[in-house]
C-alpha positions as CSV (number, residue, x, y, z in Angstrom):
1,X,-25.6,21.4,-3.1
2,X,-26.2,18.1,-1.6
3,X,-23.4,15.4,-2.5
4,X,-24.6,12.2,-4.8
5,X,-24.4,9.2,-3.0
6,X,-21.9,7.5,-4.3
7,X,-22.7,3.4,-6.1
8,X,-22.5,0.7,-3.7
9,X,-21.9,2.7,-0.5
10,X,-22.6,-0.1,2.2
11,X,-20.9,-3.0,-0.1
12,X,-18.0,-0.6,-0.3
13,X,-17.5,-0.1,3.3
14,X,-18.2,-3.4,4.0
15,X,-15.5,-4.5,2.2
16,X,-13.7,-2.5,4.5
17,X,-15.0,-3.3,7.5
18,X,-11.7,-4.7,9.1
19,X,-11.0,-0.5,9.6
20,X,-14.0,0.4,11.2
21,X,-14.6,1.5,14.6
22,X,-18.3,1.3,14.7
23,X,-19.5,1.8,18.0
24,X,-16.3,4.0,19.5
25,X,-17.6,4.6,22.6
26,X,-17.7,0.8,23.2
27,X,-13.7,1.4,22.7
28,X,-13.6,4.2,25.7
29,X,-10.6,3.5,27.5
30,X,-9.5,0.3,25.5
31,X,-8.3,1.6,22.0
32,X,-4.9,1.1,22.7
33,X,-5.4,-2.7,24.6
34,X,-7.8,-3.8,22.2
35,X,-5.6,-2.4,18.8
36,X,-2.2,-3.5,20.8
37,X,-0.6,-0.1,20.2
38,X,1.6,2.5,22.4
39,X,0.1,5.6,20.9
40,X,-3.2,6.9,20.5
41,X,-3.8,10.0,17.6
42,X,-7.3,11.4,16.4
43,X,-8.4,12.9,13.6
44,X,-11.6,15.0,14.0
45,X,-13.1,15.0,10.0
46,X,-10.7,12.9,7.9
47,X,-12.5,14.0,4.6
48,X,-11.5,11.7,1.8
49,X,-8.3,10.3,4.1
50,X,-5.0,11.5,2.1
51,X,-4.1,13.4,5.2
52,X,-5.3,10.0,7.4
53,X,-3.0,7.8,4.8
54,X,0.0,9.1,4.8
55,X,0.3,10.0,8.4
56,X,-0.3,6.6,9.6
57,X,2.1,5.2,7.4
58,X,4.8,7.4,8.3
59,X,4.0,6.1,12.0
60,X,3.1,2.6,11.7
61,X,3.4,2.3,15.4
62,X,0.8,5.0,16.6
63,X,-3.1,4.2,16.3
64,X,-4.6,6.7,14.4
65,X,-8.3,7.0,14.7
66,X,-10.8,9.1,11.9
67,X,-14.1,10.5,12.4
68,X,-16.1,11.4,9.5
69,X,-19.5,12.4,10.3
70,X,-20.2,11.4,6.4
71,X,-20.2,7.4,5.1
72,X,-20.2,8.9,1.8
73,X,-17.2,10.7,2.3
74,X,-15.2,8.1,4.5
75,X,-15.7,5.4,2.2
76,X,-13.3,7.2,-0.2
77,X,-10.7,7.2,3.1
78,X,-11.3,3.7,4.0
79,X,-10.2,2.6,0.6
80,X,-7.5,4.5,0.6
81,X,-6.2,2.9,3.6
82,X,-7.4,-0.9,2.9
83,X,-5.3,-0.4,-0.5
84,X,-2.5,0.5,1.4
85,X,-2.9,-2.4,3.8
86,X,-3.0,-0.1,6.5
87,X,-3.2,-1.9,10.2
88,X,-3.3,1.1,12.2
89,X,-6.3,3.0,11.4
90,X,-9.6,2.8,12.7
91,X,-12.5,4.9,11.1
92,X,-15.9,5.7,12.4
93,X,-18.9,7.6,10.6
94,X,-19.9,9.6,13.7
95,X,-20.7,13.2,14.6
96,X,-18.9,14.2,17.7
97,X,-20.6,16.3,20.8
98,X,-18.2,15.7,23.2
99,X,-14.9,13.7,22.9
100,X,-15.3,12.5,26.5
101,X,-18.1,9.8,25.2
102,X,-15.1,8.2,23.4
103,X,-12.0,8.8,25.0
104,X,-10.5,8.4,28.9
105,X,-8.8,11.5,30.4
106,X,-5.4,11.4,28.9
107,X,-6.2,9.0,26.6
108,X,-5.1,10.9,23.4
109,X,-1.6,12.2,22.6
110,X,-2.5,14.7,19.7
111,X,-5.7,15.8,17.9
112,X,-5.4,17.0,14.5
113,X,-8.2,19.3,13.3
114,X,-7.9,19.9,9.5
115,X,-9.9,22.6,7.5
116,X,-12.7,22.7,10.2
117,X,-16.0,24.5,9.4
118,X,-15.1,28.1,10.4
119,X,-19.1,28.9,10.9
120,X,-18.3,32.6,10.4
121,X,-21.4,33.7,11.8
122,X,-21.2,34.4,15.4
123,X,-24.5,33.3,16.4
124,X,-22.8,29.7,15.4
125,X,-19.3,30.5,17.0
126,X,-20.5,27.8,19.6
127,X,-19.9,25.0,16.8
128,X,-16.8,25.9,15.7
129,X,-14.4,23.0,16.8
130,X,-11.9,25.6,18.4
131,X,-13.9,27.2,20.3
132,X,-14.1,26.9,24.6
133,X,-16.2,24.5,24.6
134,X,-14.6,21.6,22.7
135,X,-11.5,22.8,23.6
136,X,-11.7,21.8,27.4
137,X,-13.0,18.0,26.2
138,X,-9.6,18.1,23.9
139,X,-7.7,19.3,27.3
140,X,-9.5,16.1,29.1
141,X,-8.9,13.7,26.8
142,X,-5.3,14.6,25.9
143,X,-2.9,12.7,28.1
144,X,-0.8,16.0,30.0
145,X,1.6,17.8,26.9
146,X,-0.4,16.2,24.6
147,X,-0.8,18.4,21.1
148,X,-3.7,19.9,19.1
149,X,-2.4,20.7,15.2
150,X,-4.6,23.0,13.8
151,X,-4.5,23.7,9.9
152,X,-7.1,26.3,8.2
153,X,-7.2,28.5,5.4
154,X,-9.3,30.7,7.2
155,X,-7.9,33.2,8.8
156,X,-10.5,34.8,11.2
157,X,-11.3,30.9,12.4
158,X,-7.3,30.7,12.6
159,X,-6.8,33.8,15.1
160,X,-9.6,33.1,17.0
161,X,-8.4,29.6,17.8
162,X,-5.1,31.3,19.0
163,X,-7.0,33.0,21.2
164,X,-9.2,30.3,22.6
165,X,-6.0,28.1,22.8
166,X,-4.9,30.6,25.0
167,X,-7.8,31.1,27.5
168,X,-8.4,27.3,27.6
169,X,-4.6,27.2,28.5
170,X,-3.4,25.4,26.3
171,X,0.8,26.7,24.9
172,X,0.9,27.9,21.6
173,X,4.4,26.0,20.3
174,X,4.2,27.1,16.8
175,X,2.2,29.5,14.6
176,X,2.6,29.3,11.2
177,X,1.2,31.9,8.6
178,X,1.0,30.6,4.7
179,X,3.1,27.6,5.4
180,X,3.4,26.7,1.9
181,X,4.5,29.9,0.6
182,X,7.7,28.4,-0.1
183,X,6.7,25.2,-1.6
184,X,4.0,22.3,-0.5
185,X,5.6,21.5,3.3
186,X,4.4,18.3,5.3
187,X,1.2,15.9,4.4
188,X,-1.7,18.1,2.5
189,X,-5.1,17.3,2.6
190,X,-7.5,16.9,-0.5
191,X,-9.0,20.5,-0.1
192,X,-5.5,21.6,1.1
193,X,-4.1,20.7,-2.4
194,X,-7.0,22.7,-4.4
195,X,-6.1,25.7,-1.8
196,X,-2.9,25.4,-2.7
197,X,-2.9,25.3,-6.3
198,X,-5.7,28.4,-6.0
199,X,-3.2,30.3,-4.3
200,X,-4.5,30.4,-1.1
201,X,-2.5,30.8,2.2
202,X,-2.7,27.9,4.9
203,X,-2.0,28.7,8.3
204,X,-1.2,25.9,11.0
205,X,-0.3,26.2,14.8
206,X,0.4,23.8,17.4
207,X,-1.1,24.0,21.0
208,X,0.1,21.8,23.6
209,X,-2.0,20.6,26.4
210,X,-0.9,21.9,29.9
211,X,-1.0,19.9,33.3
212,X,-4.4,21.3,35.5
């Protein structure tokens, strides 16, 4: 079903426009001198931004950068973090082939991919986010022990992208099955909480990028 476009899109973000990042490959190699932070953090499909939010205020020292391939989506995040008064987010409505057109080698300390499209078909494994492909343009752009935190409630997606993190090389620090079996733990998404309250299990690892 395709999603209604929601009243006053470009006035909306507009209004925002003191978070936006719109040309991020202008920004290749700069984020951190032009932003005047020690940190760099990417989120790869911030959704509707609670996730985005609350992380960033809970580190008002990192940058924290959100692509969403969807203005009608991000506009929701954008608010979100404008009504927080949020200074250390940037957003950016693009759809990302390879990381490397935005980001220097070792430019990013940690990438968080939440809820990715699992594309359970395997004549479409190439586009899954965890796959081979993207995961050597994460190893590039992560700066060396830089982190990938990976949470899904998919679990075929899940175990293959243990075993992709593997062959790419990357070390598996934690994996965590149905991480809120005991109660909601860390910063949930907006689909995370509807998984949740359905019942579903969420599993989440941690891979950390390893010196060439």
């Amino acid at each position: 079903m395709r999603m209604r476009r929601k009243p006053n899109l470009e006035a909306r973000i507009e209004k925002c426009a003191h978070l936006l990042a719109g040309r991020p490959e202008d920004l290749r190699g700069r984020w951190l001198k032009s932003f005047g932070f020690g940190e760099l953090r990417l989120e790869l499909g911030c959704g509707k931004g609670r996730f985005t939010v609350e992380t960033a205020k809970a580190a008002p020292d990192v940058l924290f950068v959100a692509f969403e391939k969807t203005a009608n989506v991000m506009v929701t995040a954008l608010e979100r973090a404008a009504g927080e008064g949020l200074q250390n987010v940037r957003f950016s409505s693009v759809y990302v082939n390879d990381l490397t057109e935005y980001f220097e080698p070792g430019e990013l300390s940690r990438i968080y991919l939440n809820f990715p499209d699992p594309w359970p078909s395997e004549r479409h494994a190439k586009r899954r986010l965890t796959g081979l492909i993207y995961l050597k343009q994460y190893a590039q752009a992560l700066r060396p022990g830089g982190e990938i935190h990976l949470k899904t409630d998919n679990l075929p997606l899940y175990e293959y992208s243990l075993r992709e993190f593997e062959y790419s090389g990357f070390e598996i620090l934690e994996d965590m099955r149905d991480i809120h079996k005991d109660g909601p733990a860390g910063v949930l998404t907006d689909y995370e909480l509807k998984f949740h309250g359905a019942g579903l299990p969420i599993h989440q690892c941690r891979a950390r990028a390893t010196m060439p």
